[in-house]
C-alpha positions as CSV (number, residue, x, y, z in Angstrom):
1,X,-12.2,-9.6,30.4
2,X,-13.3,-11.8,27.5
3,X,-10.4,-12.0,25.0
4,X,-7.8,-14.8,25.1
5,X,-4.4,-13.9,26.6
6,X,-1.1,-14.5,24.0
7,X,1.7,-15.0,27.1
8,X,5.2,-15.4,25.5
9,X,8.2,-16.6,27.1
10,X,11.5,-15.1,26.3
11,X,11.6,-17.3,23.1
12,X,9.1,-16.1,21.8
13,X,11.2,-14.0,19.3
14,X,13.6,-11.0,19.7
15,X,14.3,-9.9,23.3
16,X,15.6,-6.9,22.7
17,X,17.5,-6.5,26.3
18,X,20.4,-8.9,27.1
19,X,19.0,-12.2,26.8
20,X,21.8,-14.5,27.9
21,X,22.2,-16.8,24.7
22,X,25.4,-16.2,23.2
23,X,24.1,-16.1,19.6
24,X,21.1,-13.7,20.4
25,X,21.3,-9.8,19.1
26,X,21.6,-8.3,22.3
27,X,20.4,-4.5,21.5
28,X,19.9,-1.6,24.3
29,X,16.6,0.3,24.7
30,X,17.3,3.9,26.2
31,X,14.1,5.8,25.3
32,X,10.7,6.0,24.9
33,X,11.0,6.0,20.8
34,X,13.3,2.5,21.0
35,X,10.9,1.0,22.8
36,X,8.0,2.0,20.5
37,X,9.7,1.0,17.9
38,X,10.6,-2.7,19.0
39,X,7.0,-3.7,19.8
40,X,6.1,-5.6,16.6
41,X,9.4,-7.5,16.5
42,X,8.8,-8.8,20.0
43,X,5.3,-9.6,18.8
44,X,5.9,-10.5,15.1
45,X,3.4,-8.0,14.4
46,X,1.5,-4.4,14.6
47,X,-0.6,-4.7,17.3
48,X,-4.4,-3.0,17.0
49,X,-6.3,-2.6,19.6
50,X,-4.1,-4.0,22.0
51,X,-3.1,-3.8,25.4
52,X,0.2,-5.5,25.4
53,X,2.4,-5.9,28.8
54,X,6.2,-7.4,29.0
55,X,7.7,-8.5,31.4
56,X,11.6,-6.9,32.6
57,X,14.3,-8.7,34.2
58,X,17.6,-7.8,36.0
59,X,20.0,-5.2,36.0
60,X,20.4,-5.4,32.6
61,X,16.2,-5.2,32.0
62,X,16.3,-8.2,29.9
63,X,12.9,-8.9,28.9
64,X,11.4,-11.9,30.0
65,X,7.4,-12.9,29.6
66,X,5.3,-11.0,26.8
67,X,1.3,-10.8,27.1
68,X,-1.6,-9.7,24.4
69,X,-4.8,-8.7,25.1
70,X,-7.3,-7.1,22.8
71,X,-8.1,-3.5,24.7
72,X,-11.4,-3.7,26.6
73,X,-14.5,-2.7,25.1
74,X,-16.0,0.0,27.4
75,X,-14.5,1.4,30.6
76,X,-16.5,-0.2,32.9
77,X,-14.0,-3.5,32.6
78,X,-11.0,-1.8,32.9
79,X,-11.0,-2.5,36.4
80,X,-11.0,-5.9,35.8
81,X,-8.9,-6.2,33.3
82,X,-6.4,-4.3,34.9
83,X,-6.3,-6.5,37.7
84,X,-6.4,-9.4,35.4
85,X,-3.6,-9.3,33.3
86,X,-1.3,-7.9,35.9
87,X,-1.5,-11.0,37.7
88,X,-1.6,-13.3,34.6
89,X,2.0,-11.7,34.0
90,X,3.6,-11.7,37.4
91,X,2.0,-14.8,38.2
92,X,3.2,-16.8,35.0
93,X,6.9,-15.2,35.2
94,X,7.2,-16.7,38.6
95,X,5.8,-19.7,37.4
96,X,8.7,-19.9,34.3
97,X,11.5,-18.7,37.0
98,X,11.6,-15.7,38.5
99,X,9.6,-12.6,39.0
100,X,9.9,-9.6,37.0
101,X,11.8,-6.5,38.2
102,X,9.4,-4.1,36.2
103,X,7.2,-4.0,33.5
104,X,6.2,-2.1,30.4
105,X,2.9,-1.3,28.8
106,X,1.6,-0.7,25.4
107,X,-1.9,0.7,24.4
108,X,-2.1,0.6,20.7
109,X,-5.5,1.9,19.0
110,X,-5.5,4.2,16.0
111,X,-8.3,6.5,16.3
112,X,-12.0,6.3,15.1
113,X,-14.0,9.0,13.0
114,X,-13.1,12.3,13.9
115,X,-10.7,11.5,16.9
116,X,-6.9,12.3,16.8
117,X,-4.1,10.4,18.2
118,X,-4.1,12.7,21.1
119,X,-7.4,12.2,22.2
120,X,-7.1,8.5,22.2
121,X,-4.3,8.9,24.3
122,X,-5.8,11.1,26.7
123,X,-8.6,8.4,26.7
124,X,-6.9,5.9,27.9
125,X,-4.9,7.3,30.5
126,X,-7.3,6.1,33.2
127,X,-7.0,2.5,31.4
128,X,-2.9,3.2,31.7
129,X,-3.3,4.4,35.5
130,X,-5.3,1.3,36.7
131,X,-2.5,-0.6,35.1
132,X,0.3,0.4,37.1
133,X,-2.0,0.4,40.2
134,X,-2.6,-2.9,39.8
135,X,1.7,-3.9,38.8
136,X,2.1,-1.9,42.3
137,X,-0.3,-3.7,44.1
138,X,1.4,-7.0,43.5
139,X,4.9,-5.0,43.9
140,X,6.5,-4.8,40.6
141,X,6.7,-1.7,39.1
142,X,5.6,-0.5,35.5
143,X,8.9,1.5,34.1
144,X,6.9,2.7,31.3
145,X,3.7,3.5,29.9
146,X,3.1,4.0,26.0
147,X,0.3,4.8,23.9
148,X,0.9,4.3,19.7
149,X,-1.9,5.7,17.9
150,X,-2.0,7.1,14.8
151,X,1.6,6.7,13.7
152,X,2.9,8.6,16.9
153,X,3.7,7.7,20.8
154,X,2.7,9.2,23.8
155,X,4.6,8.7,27.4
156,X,2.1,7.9,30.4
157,X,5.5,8.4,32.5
158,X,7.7,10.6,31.1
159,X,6.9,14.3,32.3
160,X,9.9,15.6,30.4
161,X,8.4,17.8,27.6
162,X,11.7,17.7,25.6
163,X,11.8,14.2,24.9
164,X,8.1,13.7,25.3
165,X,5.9,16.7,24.0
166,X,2.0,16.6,24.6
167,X,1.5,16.7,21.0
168,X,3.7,13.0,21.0
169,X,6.4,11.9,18.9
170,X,6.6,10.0,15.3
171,X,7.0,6.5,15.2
172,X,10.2,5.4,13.3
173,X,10.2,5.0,9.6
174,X,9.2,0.9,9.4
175,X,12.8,-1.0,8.8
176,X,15.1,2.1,9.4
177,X,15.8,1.4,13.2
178,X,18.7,-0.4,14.5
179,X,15.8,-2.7,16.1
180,X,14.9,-3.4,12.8
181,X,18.2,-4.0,10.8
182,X,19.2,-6.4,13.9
183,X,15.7,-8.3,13.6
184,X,16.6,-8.4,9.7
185,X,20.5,-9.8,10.8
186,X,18.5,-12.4,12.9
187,X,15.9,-14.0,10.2
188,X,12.9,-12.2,12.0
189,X,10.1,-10.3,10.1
190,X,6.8,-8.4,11.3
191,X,4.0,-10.1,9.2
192,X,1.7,-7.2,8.6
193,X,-1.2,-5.9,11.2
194,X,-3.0,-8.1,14.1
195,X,-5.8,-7.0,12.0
196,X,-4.5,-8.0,8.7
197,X,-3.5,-11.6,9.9
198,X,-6.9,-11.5,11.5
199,X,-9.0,-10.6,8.1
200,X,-7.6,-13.7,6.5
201,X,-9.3,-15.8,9.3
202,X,-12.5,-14.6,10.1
203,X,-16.0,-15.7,8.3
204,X,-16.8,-14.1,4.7
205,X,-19.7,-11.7,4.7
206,X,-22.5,-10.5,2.1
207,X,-24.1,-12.9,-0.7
208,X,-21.4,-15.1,-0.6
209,X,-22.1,-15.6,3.2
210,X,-25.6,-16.0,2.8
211,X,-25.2,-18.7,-0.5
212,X,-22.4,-20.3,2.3
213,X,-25.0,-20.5,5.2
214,X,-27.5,-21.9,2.9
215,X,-25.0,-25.2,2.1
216,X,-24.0,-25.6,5.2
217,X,-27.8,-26.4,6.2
218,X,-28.3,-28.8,3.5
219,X,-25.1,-30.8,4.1
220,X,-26.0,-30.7,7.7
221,X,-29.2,-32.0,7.3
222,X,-27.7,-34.6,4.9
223,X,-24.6,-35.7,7.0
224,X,-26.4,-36.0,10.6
225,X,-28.2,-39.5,9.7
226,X,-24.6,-40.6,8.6
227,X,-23.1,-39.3,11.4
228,X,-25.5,-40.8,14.2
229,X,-25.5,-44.4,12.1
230,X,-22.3,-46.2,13.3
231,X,-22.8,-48.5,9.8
232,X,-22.0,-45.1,8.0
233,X,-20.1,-42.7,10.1
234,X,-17.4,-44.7,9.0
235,X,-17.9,-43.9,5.6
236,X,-18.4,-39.9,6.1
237,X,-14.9,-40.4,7.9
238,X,-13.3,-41.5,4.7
239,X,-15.3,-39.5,2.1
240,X,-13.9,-36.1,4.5
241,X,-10.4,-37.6,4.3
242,X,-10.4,-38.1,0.8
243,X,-12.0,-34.5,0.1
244,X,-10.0,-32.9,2.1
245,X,-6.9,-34.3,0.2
246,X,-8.5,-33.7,-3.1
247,X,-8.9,-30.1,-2.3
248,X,-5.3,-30.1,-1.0
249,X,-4.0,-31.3,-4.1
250,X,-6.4,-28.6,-6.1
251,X,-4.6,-25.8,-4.4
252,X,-1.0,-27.4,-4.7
253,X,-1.8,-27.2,-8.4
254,X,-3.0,-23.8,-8.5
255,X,-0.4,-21.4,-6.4
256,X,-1.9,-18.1,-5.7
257,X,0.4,-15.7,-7.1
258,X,0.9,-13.4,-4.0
259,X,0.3,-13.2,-0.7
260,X,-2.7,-11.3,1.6
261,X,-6.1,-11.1,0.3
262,X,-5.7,-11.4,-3.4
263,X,-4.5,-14.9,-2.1
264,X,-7.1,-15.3,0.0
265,X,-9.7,-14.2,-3.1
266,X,-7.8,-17.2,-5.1
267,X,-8.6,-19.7,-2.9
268,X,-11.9,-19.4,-2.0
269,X,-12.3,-19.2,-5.7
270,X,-10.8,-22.9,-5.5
271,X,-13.7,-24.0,-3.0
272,X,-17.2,-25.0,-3.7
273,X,-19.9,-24.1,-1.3
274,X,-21.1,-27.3,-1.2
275,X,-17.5,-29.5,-1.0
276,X,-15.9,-26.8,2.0
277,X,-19.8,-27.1,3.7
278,X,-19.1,-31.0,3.7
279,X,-15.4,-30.5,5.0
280,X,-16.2,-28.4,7.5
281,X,-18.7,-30.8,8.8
282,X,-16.8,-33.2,8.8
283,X,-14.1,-31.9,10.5
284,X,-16.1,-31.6,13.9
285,X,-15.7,-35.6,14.7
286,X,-12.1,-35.3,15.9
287,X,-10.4,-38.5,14.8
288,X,-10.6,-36.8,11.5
289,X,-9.2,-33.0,12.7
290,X,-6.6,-35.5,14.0
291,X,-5.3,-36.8,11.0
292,X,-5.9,-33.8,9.0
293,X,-3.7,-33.0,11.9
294,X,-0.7,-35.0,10.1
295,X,-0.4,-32.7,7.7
296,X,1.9,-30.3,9.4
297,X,5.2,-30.1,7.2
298,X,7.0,-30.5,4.3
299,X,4.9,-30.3,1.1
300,X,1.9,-30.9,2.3
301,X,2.1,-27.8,4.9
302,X,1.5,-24.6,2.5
303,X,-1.3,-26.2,0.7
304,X,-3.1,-27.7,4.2
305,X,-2.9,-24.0,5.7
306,X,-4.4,-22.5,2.7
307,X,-7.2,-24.9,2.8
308,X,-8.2,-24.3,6.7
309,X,-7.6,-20.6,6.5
310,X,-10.0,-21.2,3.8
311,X,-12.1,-23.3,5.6
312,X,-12.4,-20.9,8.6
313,X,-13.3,-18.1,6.5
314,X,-16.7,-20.0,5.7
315,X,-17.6,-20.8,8.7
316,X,-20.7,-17.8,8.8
317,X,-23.8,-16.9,10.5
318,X,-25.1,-20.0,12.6
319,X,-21.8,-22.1,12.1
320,X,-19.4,-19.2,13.4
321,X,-18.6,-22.2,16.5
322,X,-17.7,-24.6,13.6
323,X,-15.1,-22.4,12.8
324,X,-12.6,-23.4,16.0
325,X,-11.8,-26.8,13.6
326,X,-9.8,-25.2,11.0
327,X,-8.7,-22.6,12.9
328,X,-6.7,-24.9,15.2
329,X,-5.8,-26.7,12.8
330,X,-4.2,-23.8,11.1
331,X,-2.6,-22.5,14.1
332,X,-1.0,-25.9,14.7
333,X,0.6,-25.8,10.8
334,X,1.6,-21.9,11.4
335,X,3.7,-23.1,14.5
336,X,4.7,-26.0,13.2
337,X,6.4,-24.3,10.7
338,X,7.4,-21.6,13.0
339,X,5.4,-18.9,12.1
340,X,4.3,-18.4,16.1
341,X,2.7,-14.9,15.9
342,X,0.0,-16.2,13.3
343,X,-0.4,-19.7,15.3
344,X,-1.2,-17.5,18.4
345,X,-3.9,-15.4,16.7
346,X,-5.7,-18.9,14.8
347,X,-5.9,-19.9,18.2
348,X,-7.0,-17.3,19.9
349,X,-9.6,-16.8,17.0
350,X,-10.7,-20.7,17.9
351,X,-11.3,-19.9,21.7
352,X,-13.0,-17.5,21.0
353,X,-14.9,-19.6,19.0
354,X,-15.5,-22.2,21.1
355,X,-14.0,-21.5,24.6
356,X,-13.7,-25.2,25.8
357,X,-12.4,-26.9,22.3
358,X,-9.6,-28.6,24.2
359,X,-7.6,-29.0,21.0
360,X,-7.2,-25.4,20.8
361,X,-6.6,-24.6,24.2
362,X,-3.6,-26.8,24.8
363,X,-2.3,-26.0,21.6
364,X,-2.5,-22.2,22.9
365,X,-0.3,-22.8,26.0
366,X,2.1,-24.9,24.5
367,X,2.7,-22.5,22.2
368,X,2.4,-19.5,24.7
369,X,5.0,-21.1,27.0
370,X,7.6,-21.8,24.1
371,X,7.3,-25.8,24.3
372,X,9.1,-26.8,21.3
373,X,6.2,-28.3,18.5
374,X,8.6,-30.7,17.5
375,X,7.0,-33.7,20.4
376,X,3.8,-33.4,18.7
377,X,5.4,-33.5,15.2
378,X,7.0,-36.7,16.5
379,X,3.4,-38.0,18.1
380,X,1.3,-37.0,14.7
381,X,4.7,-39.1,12.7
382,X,4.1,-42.3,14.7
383,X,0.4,-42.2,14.5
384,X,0.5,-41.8,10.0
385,X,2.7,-44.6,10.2
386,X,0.5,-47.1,12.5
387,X,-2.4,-45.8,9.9
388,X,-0.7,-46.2,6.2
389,X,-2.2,-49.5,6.4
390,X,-5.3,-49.1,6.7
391,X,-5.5,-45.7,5.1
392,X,-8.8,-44.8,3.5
393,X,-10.4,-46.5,6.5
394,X,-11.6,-45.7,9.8
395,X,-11.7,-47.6,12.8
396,X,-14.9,-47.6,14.4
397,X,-13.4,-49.2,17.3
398,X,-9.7,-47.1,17.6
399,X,-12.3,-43.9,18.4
400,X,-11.3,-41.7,20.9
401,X,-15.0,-40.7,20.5
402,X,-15.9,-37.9,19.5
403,X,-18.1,-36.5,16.6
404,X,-19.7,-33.1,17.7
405,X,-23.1,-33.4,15.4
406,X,-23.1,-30.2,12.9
407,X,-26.4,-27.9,12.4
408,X,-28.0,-25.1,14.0
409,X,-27.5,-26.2,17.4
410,X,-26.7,-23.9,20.8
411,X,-23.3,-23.8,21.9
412,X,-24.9,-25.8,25.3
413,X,-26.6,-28.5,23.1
414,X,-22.8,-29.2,21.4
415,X,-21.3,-29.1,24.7
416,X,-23.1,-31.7,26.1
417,X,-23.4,-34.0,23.1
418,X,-19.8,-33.6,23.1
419,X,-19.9,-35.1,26.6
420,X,-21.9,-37.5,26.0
421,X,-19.6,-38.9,22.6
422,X,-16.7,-39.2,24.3
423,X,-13.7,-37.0,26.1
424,X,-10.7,-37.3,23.4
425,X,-9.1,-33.8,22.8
């Protein structure tokens, strides 16, 4: 199984069972169709090809631990897979308290070509099966098993024609259910598709990816000298800081005038190949992702997460690994200011970047076991202050160590000059 896990606790949003705070909606789940329905508010968004698991606990089946995987590519790892995340579940419920009395499964995939809803239901049955085999195995049940494709649901359990025809049943209007006026009552909103929040975080593509590519060879050809000259690696450290504020301040001043990809369009307008080719560069020595790091909240929030959102978006061909940078650093601002279900998938996106960017990864399961971001806030606070005196300037010496030198380099090569620099996160 190759794709990063998303594990939430119960805080991770609406529980729509019983969940034992006294200012929570508590809502009951009785069919098939309810429980369809309240998948993206437990998420925070449409899943797409997605095998998504939670966890159920008590009498009351309040639901407990929530997990996301991206559905397996061919059939030969279902197997795996199966086995995999039914252990990640029960194993991390136990860990967090207590282990689940039951658990229900999503398969979301809209179909491809000329395939209906139906056949990609009947498709992944065997996928569904192994599942449950797997749940059994390790004694906790799966109390149902759904597929959503193409706007309709299919029961893997229910053998009751009436309330589950082979044909499958309509998916609820979006916001007419009671899940959804409650998760409106509560402040909570679904933000679009996995795949939408997704498209506004991968790499650009075409002539514009090409012209990219091209500048991010000459400023890596220009910045490595610097970078490997302790007299000057200072300097690129200040220069990135600087830019990096200057094109802050750019976007602050120019608002996009809607959200999605027309925003998206509007800022990369904003960015010059050749000014987000030197940020991203310079971004890889991580004293400076620290204290771009800083910028987590208040004003400077909106405009920072435009920027690495941007940033990650030109990360293309060759530099695709370059990419885990801003997109930690915009999963960090997204749950920093709360918005968990996009800080989940910008981290996930940076794993899968660059598995063993350690920034990333403990980001991912702080957030994935509902610590509250508000320690780090405090950390990256006391650390602006100890540097507004010196600001502009980098401590050669205060380095954690660290600069991962940019170019066309193997992902092994990075690794180990990575090693060799220094162990800081």
């Amino acid at each position: 199984m190759t794709n990063n896990h998303e594990a939430h606790t119960p805080s991770d949003g609406p529980s729509p069972g019983p969940s034992g705070a006294a200012d929570a909606p508590r809502i009951t789940l009785r069919s098939p169709a309810e429980l369809a329905d309240a998948l993206p508010y437990m998420l925070g968004f449409h899943p797409t090809d997605s095998l998504v698991m939670v966890a159920v606990h008590g009498e009351g089946g309040r639901f407990g631990g929530r997990l996301r995987v991206g559905l397996p590519l061919t059939s030969a790892e279902w197997e795996d897979t199966a086995r995999q995340v039914a252990d990640c579940l029960i194993r991390g419920s136990v860990r967090r308290g207590s282990k689940p009395d039951g658990i229900i499964v999503f398969l979301c995939q809209d179909p491809c070509g000329d395939e209906g809803g139906q056949r990609v239901m009947t498709r992944l049955r065997p996928l569904a099966q192994r599942i449950r085999l797997a749940c059994g195995a390790l004694d906790v049940p799966v109390l149902e098993a759904l597929c959503l494709s193409a706007g309709r649901y299919w029961s893997y359990c229910c053998p009751d024609e009436r309330c589950c025809p082979a044909e499958g049943s309509a998916l609820a209007a979006p916001g007419t259910s009671v899940m959804a006026a409650a998760a409106t009552f509560a402040g909570l909103r679904v933000r679009g598709s996995l795949r939408e929040i997704e498209r506004r975080l991968i790499p650009l593509r075409g002539k514009v990816a090409e012209e990219m590519e091209g500048a991010l060879d000459r400023a890596a050809v220009a910045l490595v000298p610097k970078i490997l000259d302790g007299a000057t690696r200072e300097e690129v450290g200040a220069e990135t800081v600087l830019l990096a504020r200057a094109l802050m301040q750019r976007m602050t001043l120019a608002p996009p005038v809607e959200g999605g990809t027309r925003a998206d369009d509007w800022d990369d307008a904003l960015l010059g190949h050749e000014e987000a080719a030197s940020l991203i560069l310079g971004l890889q020595d991580r004293e400076i992702r620290d204290i771009a790091a800083e910028w987590m909240e208040d004003e400077e929030a909106a405009p920072a997460l435009r920027l690495w959102r941007a940033l990650a978006r030109r990360c293309v061909g060759a530099y695709a690994e370059h990419a885990a940078a801003p997109l930690t650093l915009a999963g960090w601002v997204s749950w920093s200011t709360g918005d968990e279900p996009t800080a989940r998938v910008a981290l996930g996106l940076a794993l899968r970047a660059d598995d063993e960017y350690r920034f990333a990864q403990l980001l991912h399961h702080a957030c994935n076991e509902g610590i509250d971001p508000e320690g780090l806030r405090q950390c990256l606070r006391e650390e602006r202050r100890r540097r507004e005196p010196r600001r502009g300037r980098l401590s050669a010496g205060s380095r954690r160590g660290s600069t991962r030198p940019p170019g066309r380099r193997s992902r092994t090569a990075r690794r180990e000059s990575g090693r060799t620099a220094g162990s800081g996160l």
